[in-house]
C-alpha positions, 0 to 999 in steps of 0.5 A: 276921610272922605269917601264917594259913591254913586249908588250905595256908599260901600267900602272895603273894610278890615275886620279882626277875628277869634285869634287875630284872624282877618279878612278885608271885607266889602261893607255898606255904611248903614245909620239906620242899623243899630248893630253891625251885621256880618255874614256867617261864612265870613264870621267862621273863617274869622274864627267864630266856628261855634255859629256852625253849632245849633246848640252851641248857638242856643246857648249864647242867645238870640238877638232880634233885627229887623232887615228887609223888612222882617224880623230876624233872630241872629247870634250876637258876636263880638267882633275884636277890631274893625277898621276902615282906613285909618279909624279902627274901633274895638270889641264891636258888637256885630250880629251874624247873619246869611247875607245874600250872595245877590246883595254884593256885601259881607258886612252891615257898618252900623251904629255899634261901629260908627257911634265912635266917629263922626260921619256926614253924608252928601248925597247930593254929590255923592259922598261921606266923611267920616273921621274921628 
């Protein structure tokens, strides 16, 4: 499938939640993002209610990103399915994060989701191809 852009390469995504709770999402395609990235509010309404719980969350750990140039401590999640189109993976690991409202996205597609496709990037006129 390929997909253009003109700034940022964004697409919608579906994700699949605790229980089969879904939600289309807006996601910008990242290599250089090791994991996924999901915002926290969207994490909960998928099902994920236990990233409200500070003491829940200590007791599933912190994993450490770095995003905006900072390093962050997030709950690592496990996300039952995402999908962008026809491609769908399962159990992506994703880190839940406060993404800013400003940065106009829900999701981070990193390499915990895209190492099961392959992906070409042309900037130069704007445009990605991913498939299987």
């Amino acid at each position: 499938m390929r997909y253009s852009f003109s700034d940022l390469p964004t697409v919608y995504v579906r994700v699949t939640g605790l229980n089969g709770k879904k939600a289309e999402l807006r996601a910008i395609v990242s290599t250089g993002a090791t994991e996924c990235m999901i915002s926290t509010k969207d994490a909960v309404s998928l099902g994920y209610r236990f990233l409200h719980d500070l003491q829940l969350r200590s007791h599933i750990g912190m994993k450490s990103a770095v995003t905006a140039g900072y390093l962050v401590d997030m709950p690592p999640i496990t996300l039952k399915e995402v999908a962008l189109g026809d491609l769908s993976a399962t159990d992506v690991e994703a880190l839940a994060y406060d993404v800013p409202d400003i940065a106009g996205i829900d999701v981070v597609l990193g390499a915990s989701f895209l190492r099961h496709f392959n992906l070409t990037f042309n900037f130069k006129d704007g445009s990605f191809e991913i498939g299987p």
